[in-house]
C-alpha positions in Angstrom: -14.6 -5.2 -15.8 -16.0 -7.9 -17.4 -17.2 -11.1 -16.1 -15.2 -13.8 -16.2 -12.0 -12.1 -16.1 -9.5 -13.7 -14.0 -7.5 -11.4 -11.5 -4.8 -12.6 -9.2 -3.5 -11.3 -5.7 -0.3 -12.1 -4.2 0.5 -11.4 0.0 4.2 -11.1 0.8 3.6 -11.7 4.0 6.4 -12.0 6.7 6.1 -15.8 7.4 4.2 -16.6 4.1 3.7 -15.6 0.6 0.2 -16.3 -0.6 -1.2 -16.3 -3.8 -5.0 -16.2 -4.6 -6.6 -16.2 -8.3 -10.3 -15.3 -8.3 -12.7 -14.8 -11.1 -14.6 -12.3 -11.4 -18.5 -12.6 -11.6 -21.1 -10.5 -11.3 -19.6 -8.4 -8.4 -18.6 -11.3 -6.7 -14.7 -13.0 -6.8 -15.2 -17.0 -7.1 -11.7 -18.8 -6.3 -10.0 -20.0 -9.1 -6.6 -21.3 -6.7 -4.7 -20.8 -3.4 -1.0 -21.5 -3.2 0.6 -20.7 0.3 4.2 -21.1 0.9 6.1 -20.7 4.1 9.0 -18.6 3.1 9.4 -16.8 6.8 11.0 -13.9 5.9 10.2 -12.1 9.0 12.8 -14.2 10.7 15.8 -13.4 7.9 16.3 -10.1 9.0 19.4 -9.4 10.4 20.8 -6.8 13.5 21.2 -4.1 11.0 17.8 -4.6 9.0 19.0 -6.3 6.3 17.3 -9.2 4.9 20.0 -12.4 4.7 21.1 -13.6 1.2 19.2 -16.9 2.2 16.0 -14.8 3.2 16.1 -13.3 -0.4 16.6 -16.8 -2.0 13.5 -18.1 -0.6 11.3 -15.2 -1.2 12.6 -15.2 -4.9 12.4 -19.1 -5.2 8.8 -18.8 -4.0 8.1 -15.6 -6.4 9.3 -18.0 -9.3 6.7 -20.7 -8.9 4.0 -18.2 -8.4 4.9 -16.6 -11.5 5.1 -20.0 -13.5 1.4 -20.2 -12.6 0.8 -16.8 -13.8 1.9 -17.0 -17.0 -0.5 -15.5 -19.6 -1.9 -12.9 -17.2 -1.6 -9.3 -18.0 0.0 -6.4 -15.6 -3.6 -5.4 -15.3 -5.0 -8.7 -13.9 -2.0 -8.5 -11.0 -1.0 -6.7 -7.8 1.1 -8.1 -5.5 1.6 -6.6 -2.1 4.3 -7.0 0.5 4.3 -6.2 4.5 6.1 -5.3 7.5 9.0 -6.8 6.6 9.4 -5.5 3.6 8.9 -2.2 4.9 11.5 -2.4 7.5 14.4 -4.2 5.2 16.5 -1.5 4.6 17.8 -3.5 1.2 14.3 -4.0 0.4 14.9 -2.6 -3.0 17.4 -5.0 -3.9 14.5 -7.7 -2.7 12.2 -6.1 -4.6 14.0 -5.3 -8.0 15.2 -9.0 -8.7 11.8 -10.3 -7.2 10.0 -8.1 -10.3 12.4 -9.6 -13.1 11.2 -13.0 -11.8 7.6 -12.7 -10.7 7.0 -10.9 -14.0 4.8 -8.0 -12.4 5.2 -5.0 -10.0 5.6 -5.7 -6.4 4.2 -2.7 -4.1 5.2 -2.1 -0.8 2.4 -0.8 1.2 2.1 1.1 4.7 0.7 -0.8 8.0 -2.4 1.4 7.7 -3.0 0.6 4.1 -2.5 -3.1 4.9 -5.4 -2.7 7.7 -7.8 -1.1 5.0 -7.1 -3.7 2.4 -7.2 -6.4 5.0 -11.1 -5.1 6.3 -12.2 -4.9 2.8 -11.5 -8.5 2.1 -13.0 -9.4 5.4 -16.1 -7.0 5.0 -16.8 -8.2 1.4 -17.1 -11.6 2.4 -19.2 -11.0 5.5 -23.3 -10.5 5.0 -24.4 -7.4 4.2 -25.0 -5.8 7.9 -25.1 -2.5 10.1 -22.9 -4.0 13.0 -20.3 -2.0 14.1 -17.0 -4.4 13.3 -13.8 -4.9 14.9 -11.4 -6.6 12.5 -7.6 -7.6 14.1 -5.0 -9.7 12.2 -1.8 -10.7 14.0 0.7 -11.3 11.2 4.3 -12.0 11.4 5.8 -9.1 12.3 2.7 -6.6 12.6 -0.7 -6.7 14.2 -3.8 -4.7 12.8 -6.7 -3.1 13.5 -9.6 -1.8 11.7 -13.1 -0.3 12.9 -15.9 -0.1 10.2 -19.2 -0.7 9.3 -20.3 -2.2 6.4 -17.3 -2.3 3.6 -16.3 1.2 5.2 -13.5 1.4 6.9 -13.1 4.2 9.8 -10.4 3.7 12.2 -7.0 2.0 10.8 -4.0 1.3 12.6 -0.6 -1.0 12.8 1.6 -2.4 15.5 5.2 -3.8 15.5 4.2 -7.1 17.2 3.5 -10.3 15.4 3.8 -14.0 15.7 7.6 -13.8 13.7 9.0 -11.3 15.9 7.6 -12.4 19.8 8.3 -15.9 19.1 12.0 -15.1 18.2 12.3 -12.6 21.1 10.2 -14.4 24.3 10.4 -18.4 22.4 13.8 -18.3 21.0 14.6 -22.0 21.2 11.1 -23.0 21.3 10.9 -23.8 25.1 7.2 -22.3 26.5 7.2 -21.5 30.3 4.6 -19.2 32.2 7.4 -16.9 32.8 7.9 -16.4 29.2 4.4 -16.2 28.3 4.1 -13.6 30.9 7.4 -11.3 29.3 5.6 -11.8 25.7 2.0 -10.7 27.0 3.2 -8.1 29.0 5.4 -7.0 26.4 2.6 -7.0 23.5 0.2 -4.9 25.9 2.8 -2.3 25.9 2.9 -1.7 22.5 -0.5 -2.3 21.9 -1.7 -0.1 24.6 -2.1 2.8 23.3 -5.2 0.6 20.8 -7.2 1.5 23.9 -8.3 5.1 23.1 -9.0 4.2 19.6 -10.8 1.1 19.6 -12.5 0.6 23.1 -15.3 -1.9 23.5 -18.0 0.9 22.7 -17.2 1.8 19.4 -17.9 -2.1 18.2 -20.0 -5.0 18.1 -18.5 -7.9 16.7 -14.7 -8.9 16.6 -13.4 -10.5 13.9 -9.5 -12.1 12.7 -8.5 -12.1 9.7 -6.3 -15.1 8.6 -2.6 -16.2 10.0 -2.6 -16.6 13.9 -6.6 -16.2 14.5 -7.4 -19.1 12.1 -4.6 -20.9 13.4 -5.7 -21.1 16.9 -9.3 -22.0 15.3 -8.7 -24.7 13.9 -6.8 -26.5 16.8 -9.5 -25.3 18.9 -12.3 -26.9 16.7 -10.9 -29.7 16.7 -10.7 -30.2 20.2 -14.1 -29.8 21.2 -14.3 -25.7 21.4 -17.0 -23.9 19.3 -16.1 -23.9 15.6 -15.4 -20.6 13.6 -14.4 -18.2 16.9 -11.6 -18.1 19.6 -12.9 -17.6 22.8 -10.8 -16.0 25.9 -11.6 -19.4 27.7 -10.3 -21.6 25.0 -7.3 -19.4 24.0 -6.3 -19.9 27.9 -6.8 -24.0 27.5 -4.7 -23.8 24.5 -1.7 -22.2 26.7 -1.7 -24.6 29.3 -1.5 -27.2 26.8 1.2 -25.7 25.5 3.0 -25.1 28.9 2.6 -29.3 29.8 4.7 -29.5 26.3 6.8 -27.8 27.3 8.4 -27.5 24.2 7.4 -26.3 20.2 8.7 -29.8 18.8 6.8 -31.3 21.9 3.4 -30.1 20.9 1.2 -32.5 19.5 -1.8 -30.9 19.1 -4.3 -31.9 16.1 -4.9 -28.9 13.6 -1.4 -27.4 14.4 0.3 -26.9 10.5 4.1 -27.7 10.6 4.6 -24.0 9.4 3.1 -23.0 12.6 4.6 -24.8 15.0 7.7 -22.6 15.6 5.3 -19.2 15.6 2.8 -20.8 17.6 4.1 -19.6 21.3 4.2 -15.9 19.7 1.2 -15.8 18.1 -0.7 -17.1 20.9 0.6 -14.5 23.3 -0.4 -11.5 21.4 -3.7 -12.8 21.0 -4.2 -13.3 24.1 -2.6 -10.1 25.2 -5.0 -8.1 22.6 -8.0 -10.2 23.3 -8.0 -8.8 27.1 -6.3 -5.5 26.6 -9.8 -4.5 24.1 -11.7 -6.9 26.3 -12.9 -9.1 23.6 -14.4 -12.4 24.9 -15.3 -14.1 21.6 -13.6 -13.8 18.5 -14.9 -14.9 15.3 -13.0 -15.6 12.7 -13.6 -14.3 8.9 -13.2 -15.7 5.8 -11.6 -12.7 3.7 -8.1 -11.3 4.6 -5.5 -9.3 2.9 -5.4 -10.7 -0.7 -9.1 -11.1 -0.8 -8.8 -7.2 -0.1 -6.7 -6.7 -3.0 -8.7 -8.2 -5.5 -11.9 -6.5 -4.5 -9.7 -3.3 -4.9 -8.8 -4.2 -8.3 -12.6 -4.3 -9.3 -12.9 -0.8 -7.3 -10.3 0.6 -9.2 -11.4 -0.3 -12.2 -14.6 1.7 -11.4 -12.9 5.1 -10.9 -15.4 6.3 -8.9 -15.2 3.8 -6.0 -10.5 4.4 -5.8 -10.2 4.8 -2.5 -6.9 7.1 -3.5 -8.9 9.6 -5.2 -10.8 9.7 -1.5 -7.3 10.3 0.2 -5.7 13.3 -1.9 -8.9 15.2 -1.3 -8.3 14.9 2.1 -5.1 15.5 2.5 -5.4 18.5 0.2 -8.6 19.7 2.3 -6.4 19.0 5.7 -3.5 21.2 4.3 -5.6 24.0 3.3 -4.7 23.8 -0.3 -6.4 26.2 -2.7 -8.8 24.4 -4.4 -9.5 26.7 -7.2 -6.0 27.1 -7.8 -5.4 22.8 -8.1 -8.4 22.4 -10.0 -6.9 25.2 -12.7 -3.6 23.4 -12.9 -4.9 20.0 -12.7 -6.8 20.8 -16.2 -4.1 22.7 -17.4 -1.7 20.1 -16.9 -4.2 17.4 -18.6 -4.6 19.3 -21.5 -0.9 19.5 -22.3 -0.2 15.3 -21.8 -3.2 14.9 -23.9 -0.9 16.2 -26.5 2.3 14.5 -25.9 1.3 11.3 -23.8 1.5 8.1 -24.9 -1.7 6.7 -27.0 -2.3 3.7 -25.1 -5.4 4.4 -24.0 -5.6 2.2 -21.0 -2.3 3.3 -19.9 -3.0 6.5 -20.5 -5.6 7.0 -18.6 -3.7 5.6 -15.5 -1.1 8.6 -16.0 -3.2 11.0 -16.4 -5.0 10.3 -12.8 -1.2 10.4 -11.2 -0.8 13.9 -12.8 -4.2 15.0 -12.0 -3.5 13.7 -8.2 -0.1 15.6 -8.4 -1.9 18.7 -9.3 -4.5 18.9 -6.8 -1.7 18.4 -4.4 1.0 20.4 -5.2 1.0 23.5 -2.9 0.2 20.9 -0.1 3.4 22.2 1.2 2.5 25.7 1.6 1.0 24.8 5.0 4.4 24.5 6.7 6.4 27.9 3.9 5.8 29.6 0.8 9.6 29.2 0.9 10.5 25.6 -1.1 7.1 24.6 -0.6 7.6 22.1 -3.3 10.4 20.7 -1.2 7.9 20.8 2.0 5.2 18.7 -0.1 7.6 16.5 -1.3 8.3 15.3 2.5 4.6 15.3 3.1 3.9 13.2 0.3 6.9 10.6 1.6 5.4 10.9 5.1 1.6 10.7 5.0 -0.1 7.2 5.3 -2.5 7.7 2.1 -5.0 4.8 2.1 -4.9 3.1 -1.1 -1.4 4.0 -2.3 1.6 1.8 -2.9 4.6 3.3 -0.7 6.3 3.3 -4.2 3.5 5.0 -5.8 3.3 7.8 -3.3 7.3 8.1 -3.6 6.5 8.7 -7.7 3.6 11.5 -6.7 6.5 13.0 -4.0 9.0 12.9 -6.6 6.4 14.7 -9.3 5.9 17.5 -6.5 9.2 18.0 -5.8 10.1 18.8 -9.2 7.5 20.8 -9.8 9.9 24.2 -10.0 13.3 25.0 -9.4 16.2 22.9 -10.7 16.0 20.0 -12.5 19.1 18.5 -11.6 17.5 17.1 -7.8 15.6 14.8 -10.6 18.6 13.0 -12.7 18.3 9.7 -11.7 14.2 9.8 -13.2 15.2 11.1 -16.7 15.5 7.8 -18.3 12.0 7.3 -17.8 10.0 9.0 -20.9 6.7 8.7 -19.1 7.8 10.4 -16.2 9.5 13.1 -18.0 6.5 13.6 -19.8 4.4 14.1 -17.1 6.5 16.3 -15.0 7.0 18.9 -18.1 3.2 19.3 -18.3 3.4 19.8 -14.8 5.4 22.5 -14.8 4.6 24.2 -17.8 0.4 24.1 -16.1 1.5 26.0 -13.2 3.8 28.2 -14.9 0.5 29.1 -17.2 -1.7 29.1 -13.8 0.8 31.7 -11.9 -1.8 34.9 -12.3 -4.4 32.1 -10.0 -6.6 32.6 -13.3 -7.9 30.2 -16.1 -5.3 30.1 -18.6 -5.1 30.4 -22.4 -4.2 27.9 -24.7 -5.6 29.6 -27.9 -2.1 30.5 -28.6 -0.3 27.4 -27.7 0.7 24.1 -29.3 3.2 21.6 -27.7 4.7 18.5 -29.2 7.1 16.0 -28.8 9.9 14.4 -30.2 11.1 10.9 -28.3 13.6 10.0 -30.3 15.3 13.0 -29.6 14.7 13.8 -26.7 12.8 16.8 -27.5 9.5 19.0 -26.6 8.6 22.0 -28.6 6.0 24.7 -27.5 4.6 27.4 -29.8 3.2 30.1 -29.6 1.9 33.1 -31.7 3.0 36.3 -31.9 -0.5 37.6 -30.2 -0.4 35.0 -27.5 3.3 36.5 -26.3 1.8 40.5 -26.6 -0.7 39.5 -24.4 0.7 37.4 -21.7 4.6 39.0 -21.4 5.3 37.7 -17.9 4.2 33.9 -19.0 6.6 34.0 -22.1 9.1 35.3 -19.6 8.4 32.3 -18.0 8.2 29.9 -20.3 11.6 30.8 -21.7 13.4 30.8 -18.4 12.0 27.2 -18.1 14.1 26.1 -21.3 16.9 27.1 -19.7 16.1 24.6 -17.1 15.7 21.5 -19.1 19.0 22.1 -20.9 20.8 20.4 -18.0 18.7 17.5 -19.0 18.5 14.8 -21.3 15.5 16.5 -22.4 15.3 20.0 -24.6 12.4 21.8 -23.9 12.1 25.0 -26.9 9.7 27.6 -27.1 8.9 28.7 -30.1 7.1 31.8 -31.5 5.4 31.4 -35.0 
C-alpha cells in the first residue's frame, strides 16, 4: 500500500453509523475525519424482526451523506461494516441492497465474533506495544463483546445479545430509572452474560479495556465530575447510578458530559456495565482509543499484505478441524487456478481477489465429508453458512457456501447466480479441477486448452486425441459435465482436436 493513501471505514452500528477516513503512513493510520450520526436503528425493529420503513429511511439518509463525502474513493479504499442489528433484520437485504445503490460501495454484514476481532485489532493497534494479557469489552446497541489477546493477537472471541439499545427499551421503556428496574436489567444482563465466566475469568487477563459507545460514555461524565480520567471504576460506575436514580427520570438527567444521543440509552448501557464489570470482577476499566472501524482499516492494510489475511488463517483451520485431505485440496486448488488463469477476467487487481476465493473454495471443499460422503457438497455448504470464520463478511462466506455447494451435481440449485459472469466463471473451473483431480493424483493439462466466449455465453475445452486414450474415465467425465451446463445460460463443450 502506499503511503499516503486514504482508506475509509464505515460502522453500522445499531444506535450510530460512524464514519472514519485515515491515511495511511508508514504503518500507522493518521485521521483524516470522523462523522457520527445517531441513526438508532437498533430500536426500529419491529415484533417480527423487521426493520420499520422509518428505520430504513434514516439509515439510508445517513448512508447518503457519508457517501457525498466519499466521492472520488475507489471500492478498494472502502469497507463498510454493519452489526447486530443488521444481522438479526430479517429484511436486512432489502436494507442492504438500496443502502449499496446510495453509499456507492459494498456494505458487509459481519458475525458477532468477527465484530469482536475487528473491534481488539483497532484497540490493540492503538495501544503500546506490550506483553499484557488484555481484556477488551464493548457494550454496543444491541450486542456486547468480548475479546482476550495479547499483543495485536486475538485469542478468545465472543458476542452477547445485550446492549444499551435493547435493555434500555426492555427495563427503561419510558425513561423512568428506579432501583427495581436497575436490579431486573442487571440481573437480566448477568444471565446472558454468564456463561463469559468460563471463558474469560480474572486469570487469563491483566488489563480491561472498552472499546467506544457505552464505556466512553460513562468516561467522560465521570471525568468530568471529579473521577479519574480515561477508566471507569466499579466505585464511580455505582455513583453514576445513584445519580441517575435521584433523577429519576432520562429527560431529568443533567449530568455534564452526557451527549443528547445518549441520554435515552444511558439507563441500559449503564446496567450492563455494571452487571459485566462485577460478573468478570473487573474493578478498573480503562478505556481505549481504537474500536471497531479503527479495526477495519488496519485490516485493510493487512489485507493488502496477503500474508497477514486473517481469512487465509481461518480456512486452514476449519479445513484442519474437519479433517479435510490436504493433499487432495492443494491438487484441486492449483488445478482450479490454472483453468481461471485462462478464462478470468484480466484485471489484475481483481483478479487476484477471485482467484484467493477459489483457492479458499478448494481447500475447503470436502469439508463436508466429516458429517457423509453422501452430498457432502451439500453438508459443506451448511458448514460454510454456519461457521463463524474470523475475517469473513457473512456475505462473503455465503458466496464461498454457494461455490461448494455447486461444486457437483445439478446445476439448477444455482439459477438465481448465473447472471453473474465472474461467478460462473469461477465455479466451472471448480468443477472441471475436481473432475480432473478424481484419481486423488496430479493432473494433466498437456492435453488441455479451455477458453471462453462471454458474449455468448460459452466455454470450450479441448482436448487431443492422446490426452482422451490416456485418461478414458476423465473424458467420460468431462462430457457428462456438458450435459450439466446445458440447463444453464452457460454452454460448456468439450472438444477433441
Amino acid at each position: 500500500m502506499n503511503h499516503g493513501t486514504l482508506l475509509a471505514a464505515i460502522d453500522l452500528g445499531s444506535n450510530s453509523f460512524r464514519l472514519e477516513i485515515g491515511r495511511y503512513d508508514h504503518g500507522q493510520i493518521q485521521r483524516v475525519e470522523y462523522l457520527k450520526e445517531t441513526v438508532r436503528q437498533g430500536n426500529g425493529l419491529d415484533e417480527d424482526r423487521n426493520l420499520t420503513p422509518d428505520a430504513m429511511e434514516r439509515g439510508w439518509a445517513c448512508l447518503a451523506r457519508f457517501a457525498e463525502r466519499l466521492s472520488g474513493f475507489k471500492k478498494s479504499q472502502v469497507r463498510a461494516v454493519a452489526t447486530q442489528t443488521l444481522r438479526e433484520a430479517k429484511n436486512r437485504e432489502a436494507f442492504i441492497q438500496r443502502g449499496c445503490e446510495i453509499l456507492g460501495f459494498p456494505i458487509e454484514v459481519i458475525a458477532g465474533t468477527e465484530e469482536a476481532r475487528l473491534i481488539y485489532q483497532g484497540v490493540s493497534h492503538m495501544l503500546p506495544h506490550s506483553d499484557e494479557r488484555r481484556l477488551v469489552i464493548d457494550i454496543g446497541g444491541r450486542s456486547t463483546e468480548l475479546v482476550l489477546g495479547m499483543g495485536t493477537q486475538a485469542s478468545q472471541t465472543a458476542s452477547f445479545r445485550v446492549g444499551s439499545v435493547t435493555w434500555s427499551m426492555t427495563y427503561f421503556p419510558q425513561g423512568e430509572f428506579t432501583e427495581q428496574s436497575f436490579y431486573r436489567a442487571e440481573i437480566a444482563a448477568q444471565a446472558v452474560l454468564e456463561e463469559a465466566l468460563s471463558s474469560y475469568p480474572r486469570t487469563q487477563w491483566d488489563t480491561a479495556y472498552g472499546a467506544s459507545g457505552t464505556v466512553g460514555a460513562v468516561a467522560d461524565i465521570l471525568a468530568l465530575s471529579g473521577w479519574p480520567e480515561g477508566q471507569v471504576t466499579r466505585e464511580g460506575l455505582n455513583w453514576l447510578v445513584k445519580c441517575l436514580l435521584r433523577a429519576g427520570q432520562a429527560s431529568n438527567v443533567r449530568m455534564e458530559g452526557l451527549k443528547e444521543d445518549r441520554r435515552a440509552v444511558i439507563g441500559g448501557g449503564v446496567s450492563v456495565l455494571r452487571a459485566l464489570m462485577e460478573l468478570l470482577e473487573i474493578d478498573t476499566l480503562q478505556v481505549a482509543q481504537g474500536a471497531l472501524r479503527h479495526g477495519v482499516l488496519f485490516e485493510m492494510v493487512e489485507r493488502d499484505d496477503h500474508n497477514t489475511d486473517a481469512r487465509d488463517v481461518s480456512v486452514q483451520r476449519l479445513a484442519q478441524k474437519f479433517s479435510v485431505d490436504a493433499a487432495q485440496a492443494q491438487r484441486v486448488s492449483k488445478a482450479a487456478l490454472t483453468l481461471f488463469e485462462r478464462i478470468g477476467p484480466k484485471d489484475t487487481a481483481n483478479t487476484d481477489k477471485l482467484e484467493r476465493k477459489l483457492a479458499w473454495a478448494a481447500s475447503l471443499h470436502e469439508v463436508g465429508m466429516a458429517i457423509s460422503h453422501s452430498d457432502y457438497h451439500k453438508h459443506g455448504a451448511y458448514i460454510l453458512d454456519n461457521a463463524d470464520l474470523l475475517g469473513f463478511g457473512m456475505q462473503e462466506l455465503h458466496r464461498l457456501s454457494v461455490l461448494i455447494l455447486g461444486q457437483r451435481g445439478k446445476l439448477k440449485k444455482l439459477e438465481a447466480e448465473f447472471d453473474e459472469p465472474e461467478f460462473v466463471k469461477l465455479l466451472l473451473a471448480l468443477r472441471i479441477a475436481i473432475i480432473l483431480c478424481h484419481a486423488r493424483k496430479e493432473p494433466d493439462h498437456g492435453g488441455l486448452s479451455l477458453r471462453c466466449n462471454d458474449l455468448r455465453q460459452l466455454f470450450v475445452l479441448t482436448a487431443d486425441t492422446a490426452w482422451i486414450n490416456r485418461y478414458p474415465q476423465s473424458a467420460h467425465l468431462l462430457r457428462q459435465e456438458c450435459v450439466a451446463w446445458e440447463r444453464t445460460p452457460w454452454s460448456l463443450h468439450f472438444l477433441n482436436h
